[in-house]
N, C-alpha and C positions, 0 to 999 in steps of 0.2 A: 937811579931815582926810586925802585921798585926798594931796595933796601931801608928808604927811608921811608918808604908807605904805611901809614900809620893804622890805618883797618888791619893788616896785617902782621904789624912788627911785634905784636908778642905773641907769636908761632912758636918761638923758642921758650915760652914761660909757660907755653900748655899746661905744666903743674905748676901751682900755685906755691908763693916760696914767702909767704907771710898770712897764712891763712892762721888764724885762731884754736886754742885748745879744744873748743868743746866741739871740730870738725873730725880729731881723732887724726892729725898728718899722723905720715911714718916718711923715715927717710928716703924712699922712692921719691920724695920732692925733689930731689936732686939731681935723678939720674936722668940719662938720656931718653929720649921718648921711648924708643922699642924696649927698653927696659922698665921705664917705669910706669906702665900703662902692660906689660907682661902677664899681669894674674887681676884677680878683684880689688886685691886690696891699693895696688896700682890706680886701678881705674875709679875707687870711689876716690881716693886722694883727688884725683883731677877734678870731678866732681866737687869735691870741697872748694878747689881753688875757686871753681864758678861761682858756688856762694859768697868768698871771698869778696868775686868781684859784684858781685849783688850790694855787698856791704861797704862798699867804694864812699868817700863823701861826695863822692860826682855823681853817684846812682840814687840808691836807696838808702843812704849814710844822712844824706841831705840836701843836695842842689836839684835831682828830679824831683821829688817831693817838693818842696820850698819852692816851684817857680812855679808849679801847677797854682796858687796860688797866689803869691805876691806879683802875678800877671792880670790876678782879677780882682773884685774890688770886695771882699770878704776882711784884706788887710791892704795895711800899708806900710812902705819904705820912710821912719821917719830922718828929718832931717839931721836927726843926731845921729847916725848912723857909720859901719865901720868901711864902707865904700864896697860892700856884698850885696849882689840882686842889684845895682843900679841900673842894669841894661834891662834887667828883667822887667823891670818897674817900668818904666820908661819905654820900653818897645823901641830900643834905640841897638837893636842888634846891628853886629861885625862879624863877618866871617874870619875873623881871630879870634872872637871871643871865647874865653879859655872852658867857660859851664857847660856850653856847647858843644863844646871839642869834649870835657871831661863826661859827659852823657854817652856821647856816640863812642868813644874809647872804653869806656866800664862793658857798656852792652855786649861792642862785638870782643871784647876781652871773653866777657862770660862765654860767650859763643864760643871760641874759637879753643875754649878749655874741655865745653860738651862734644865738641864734633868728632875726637878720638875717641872718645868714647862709645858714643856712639856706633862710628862707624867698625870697631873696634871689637868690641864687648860678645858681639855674639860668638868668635872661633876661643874664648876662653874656657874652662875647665873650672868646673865650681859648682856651688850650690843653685840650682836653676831659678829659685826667687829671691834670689840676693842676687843676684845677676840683674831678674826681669828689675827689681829694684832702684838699683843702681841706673839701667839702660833710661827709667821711666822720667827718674825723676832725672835726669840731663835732659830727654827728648822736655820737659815741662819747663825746664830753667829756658831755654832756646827760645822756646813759644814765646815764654814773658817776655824776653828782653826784645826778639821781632817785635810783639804787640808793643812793647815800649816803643822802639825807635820806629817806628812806622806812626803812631799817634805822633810824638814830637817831629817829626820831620817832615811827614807829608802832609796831605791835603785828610778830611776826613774821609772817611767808606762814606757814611749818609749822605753827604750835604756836596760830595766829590763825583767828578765821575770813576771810580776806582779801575775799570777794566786799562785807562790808558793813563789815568797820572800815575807820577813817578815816587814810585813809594821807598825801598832801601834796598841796597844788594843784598842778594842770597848767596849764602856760600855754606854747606853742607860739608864741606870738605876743609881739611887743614890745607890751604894751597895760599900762594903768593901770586897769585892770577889779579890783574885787575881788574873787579868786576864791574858791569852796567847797572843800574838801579832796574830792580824789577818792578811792576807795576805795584797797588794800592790792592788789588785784588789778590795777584800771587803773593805776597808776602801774607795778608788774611788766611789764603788756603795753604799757606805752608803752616801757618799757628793754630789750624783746625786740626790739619792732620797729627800733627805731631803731638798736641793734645788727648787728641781720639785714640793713636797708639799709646799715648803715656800710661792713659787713667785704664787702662786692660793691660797694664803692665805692674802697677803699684797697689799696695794695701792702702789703708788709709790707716796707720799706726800711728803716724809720727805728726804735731804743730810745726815742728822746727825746720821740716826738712819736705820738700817736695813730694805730693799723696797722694794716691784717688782722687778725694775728693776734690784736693785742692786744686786740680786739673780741672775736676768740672765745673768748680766754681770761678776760672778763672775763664771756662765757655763760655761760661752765661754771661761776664762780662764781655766777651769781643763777639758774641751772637746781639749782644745790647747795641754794641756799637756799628753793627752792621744793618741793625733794626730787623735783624731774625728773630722779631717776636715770641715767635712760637717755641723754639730753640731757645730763647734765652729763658721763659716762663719755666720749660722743661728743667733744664740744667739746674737753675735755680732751685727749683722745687725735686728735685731727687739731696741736692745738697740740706735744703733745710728739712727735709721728710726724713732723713738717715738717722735724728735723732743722737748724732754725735757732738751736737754742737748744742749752748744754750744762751739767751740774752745774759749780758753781764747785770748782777743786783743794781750795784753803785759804776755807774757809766766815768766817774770821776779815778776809778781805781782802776780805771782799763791801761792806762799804759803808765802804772806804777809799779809793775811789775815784768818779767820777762814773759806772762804766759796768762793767758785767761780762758774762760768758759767758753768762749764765742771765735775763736781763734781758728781758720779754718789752713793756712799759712803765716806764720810770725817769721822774720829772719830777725833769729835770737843775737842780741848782743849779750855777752857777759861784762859785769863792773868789770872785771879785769881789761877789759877791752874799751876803754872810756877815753874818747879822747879829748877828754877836758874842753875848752874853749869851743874844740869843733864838733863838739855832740849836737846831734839838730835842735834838741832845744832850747840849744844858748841859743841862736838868732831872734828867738821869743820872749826870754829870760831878760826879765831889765836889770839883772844880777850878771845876766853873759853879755852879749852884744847886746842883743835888746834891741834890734834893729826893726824889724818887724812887732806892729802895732795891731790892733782890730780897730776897724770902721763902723762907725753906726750903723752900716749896711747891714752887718753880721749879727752888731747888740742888738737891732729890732727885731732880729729872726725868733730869737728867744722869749718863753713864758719865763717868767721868773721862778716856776718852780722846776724847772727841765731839768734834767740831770747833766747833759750836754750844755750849760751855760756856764761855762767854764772863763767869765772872763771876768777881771779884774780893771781895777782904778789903779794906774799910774802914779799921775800926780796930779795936781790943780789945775792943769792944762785941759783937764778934759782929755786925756789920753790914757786906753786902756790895753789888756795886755791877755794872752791867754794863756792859761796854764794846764795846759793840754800835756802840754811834756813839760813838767815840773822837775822828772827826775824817777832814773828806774831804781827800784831798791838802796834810796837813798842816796845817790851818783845823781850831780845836777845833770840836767840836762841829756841825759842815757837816757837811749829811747831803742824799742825792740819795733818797728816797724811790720803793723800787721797789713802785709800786703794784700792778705783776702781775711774776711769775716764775716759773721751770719749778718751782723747787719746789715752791710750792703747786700745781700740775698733776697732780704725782705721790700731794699728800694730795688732790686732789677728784677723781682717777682714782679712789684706795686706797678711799676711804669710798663712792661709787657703787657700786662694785664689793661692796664686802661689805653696805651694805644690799640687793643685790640677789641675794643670796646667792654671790658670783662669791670666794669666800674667795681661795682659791689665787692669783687674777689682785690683789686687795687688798693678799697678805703679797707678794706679786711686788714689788709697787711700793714699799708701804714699805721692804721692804729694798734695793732699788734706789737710795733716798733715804738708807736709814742707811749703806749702805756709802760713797758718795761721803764722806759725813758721819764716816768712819772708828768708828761707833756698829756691836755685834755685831749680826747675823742676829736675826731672830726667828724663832722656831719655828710660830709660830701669832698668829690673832687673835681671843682669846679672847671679846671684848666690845670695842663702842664705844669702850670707855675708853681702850680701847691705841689706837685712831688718831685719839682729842682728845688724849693726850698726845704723840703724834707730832708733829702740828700745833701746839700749846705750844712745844715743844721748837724744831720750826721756825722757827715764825712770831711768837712771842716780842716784844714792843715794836714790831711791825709793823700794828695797828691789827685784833685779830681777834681776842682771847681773850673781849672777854663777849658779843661777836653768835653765838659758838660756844656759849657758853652757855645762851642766849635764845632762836636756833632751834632747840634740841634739847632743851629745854623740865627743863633741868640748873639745878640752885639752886647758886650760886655760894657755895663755903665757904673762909672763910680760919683757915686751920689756926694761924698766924702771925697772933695779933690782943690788941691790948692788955698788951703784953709789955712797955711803958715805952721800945717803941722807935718807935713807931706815935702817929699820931692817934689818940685813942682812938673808941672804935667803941661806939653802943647797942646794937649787933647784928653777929656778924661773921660774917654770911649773909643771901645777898638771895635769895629765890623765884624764878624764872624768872617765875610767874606775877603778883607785884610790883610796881603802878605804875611805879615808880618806875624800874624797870629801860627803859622810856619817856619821852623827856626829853620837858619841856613844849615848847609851843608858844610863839615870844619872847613879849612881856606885849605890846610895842610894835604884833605883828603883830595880836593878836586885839583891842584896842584901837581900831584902824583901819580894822579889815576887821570889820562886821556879820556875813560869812556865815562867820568862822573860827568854827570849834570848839575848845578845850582841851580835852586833855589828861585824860583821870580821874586824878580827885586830886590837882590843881593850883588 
């Protein structure tokens, strides 16, 4: 059975054997692990492969992004649709379900490609900061993908008790070990530390590839999510104080290209790298699938002169569309995934800031963020509400509207439901507190591993 255990069955693919040009393989992809993982050049190759699997359409290609959303009511699944996200939409999870299974296989893929490296890299011979480089940005890729699969899979840090729920296995090590799930909390403090060593191991040189900074910035998010106030204010604020980062002019040209101003992590796609039909932004594209709509949830959010109103008319139906990913450097639907940027810095400065009562220093930042945004001044911030609508407004099809929901312990209401434009819905509101709002564990994984646990309500 242990042969067919899916957490671990690509141990043998530790390098990456389809990763992209602009990663820089050599044919070490090939070789056997104690060879190909031998010197540096070895071990950033495996390192590529991780991004590789970053760039997954089960990861950050498109189904983790796409369900942070078309699970909440910003869009919808219409019913002309290619039969993609229908469980999503619906809250009608299986522990077959293949998106599920394609999430938790991308992650611990990326994982299991960092962890020789890792454990690896220090008895090599070489240039000591392309070393620490290499080591950093693996320890950074790992964080992410924990911070992923612990947000999708378990209970939140806020609103959970994190010390005993059951968060995802840890495995540090390249082994075929069944593992237990560790708590909500150890998985948290393994994505601290590994962070904390990353960003005193990296420059911040490079958008494309794993930084300093982007380490910190990616603090301040899971300090946000832990409600480390103070920690996430900091982190935030050393990232947007560095001066290496700037709001984009025109918010409409931010993901028309492979790279911008404000870009603090992008995982670059190349056009050569386009994979037609299943580039994320065909599910949006009434030219691609076109499966996914906007709700008037989302068109209310916006002033009409926002730069972030990115949406469009349909047809006569009264159904509109967003063209968020319109297409990178002319390639429909290519889309470079900015996994961290300044703007979100500015909503996890704004919201620190005013849970901690620092108002003044809160509306500072948001309207910092709405004026580049050409969106008017606020006056105040009267409640939460107005800096989750900010972040909405922001961050929009960017992979954050219902873990914003679920760490802040908000029941998702779709105001726009069952209007004969829509899948229809039993219900068009999930509880925060809601199984379901926790996706199962694959069927494959707990199948094969004795000490896995499911899921409540699976």
């Amino acid at each position: 059975m242990k042969n067919i255990y899916i957490l671990f069955s690509l141990l043998v693919f530790l390098v990456c054997t389809s990763c992209e040009d602009q990663l820089n393989l050599i044919p070490a992809q090939s070789l056997p692990t104690s060879e190909s993982l031998a010197d540096l050049d070895g071990m950033e190759t495996a390192v590529n492969g991780a991004y590789d699997a970053l760039q997954s359409v089960d990861y950050y290609g498109r189904e983790f992004v796409v369900m942070a959303d078309i699970e909440a009511n910003l869009a919808y699944l219409s019913i002309a649709n290619s039969n993609r996200f229908v469980s999503a939409y619906t809250y009608t999870w299986t522990v077959q379900n293949g998106d599920i299974a394609g999430v938790w296989n991308a992650g611990y893929r990326a994982i299991l490609r960092v962890n020789n490296v890792i454990n690896g890299i220090d008895e090599l011979e070489g240039d000591a900061a392309r070393r620490n480089q290499i080591k950093g940005e693996a320890l950074a890729i790992r964080a992410l993908c924990y911070f992923d699969l612990v947000r999708f899979f378990a209970k939140p840090y806020a609103t959970g008790t994190p010390s005993s729920d059951l968060g995802v296995p840890i495995t540090l090590e390249a082994t075929l070990e069944e593992l237990p799930r560790n708590t909500v909390a150890e998985v948290y403090n393994q994505v601290i530390s590994d962070l904390t060593t990353a960003k005193s191991l990296m420059t911040a040189d490079s958008r494309t590839r794993m930084n300093a900074l982007a380490a910190e910035a990616l603090l301040a998010r899971v300090y946000l999510y832990q409600e480390d106030f103070t920690n996430a204010e900091a982190s935030a604020s050393e990232v947007i104080n560095s001066g290496e980062f700037a709001l984009i002019d025109n918010f409409s040209n931010l993901y028309l290209s492979d790279s911008s101003s404000e870009d603090i992590f992008t995982l670059r796609f190349l056009t050569v790298e386009t994979r037609g039909s299943d580039n994320m932004g065909q599910i949006y594209n009434p030219e691609g699938y076109g499966d996914i709509r906007v709700t008037q949830d989302l068109i209310d959010l916006y002033e009409p002169n926002d730069q972030r109103n990115l949406i469009y008319q349909l047809s006569a139906n009264n159904e509109y569309y967003t063209s968020k990913y319109a297409g990178q450097d002319g390639t429909i639907g290519l889309v470079s995934p900015r996994i961290l940027r300044l703007g979100e810095m500015y909503l996890i400065r704004a919201e620190a800031r005013f849970r901690t009562n620092d108002d003044a220093g809160a509306l500072e930042d948001l309207n910092t963020l709405r004026a580049a945004r050409d969106a008017s001044a606020l006056s105040s911030i009267p409640n939460f509400r107005t800096i989750l609508e900010e972040r909405q407004r922001e961050l929009v099809f960017e992979g954050h509207t219902t873990f914003d929901y679920w760490r802040n312990g908000i029941t998702m209401v779709r105001s726009q439901c069952n209007t004969g434009l829509e899948v229809n819905l039993t219900s068009c509101s999930v509880n925060a507190s809601d199984f379901r709002t926790v996706h199962p564990i694959p069927d494959d994984e707990v199948l094969v591993n004795q000490n896995m646990v499911q899921n409540d309500g699976y």
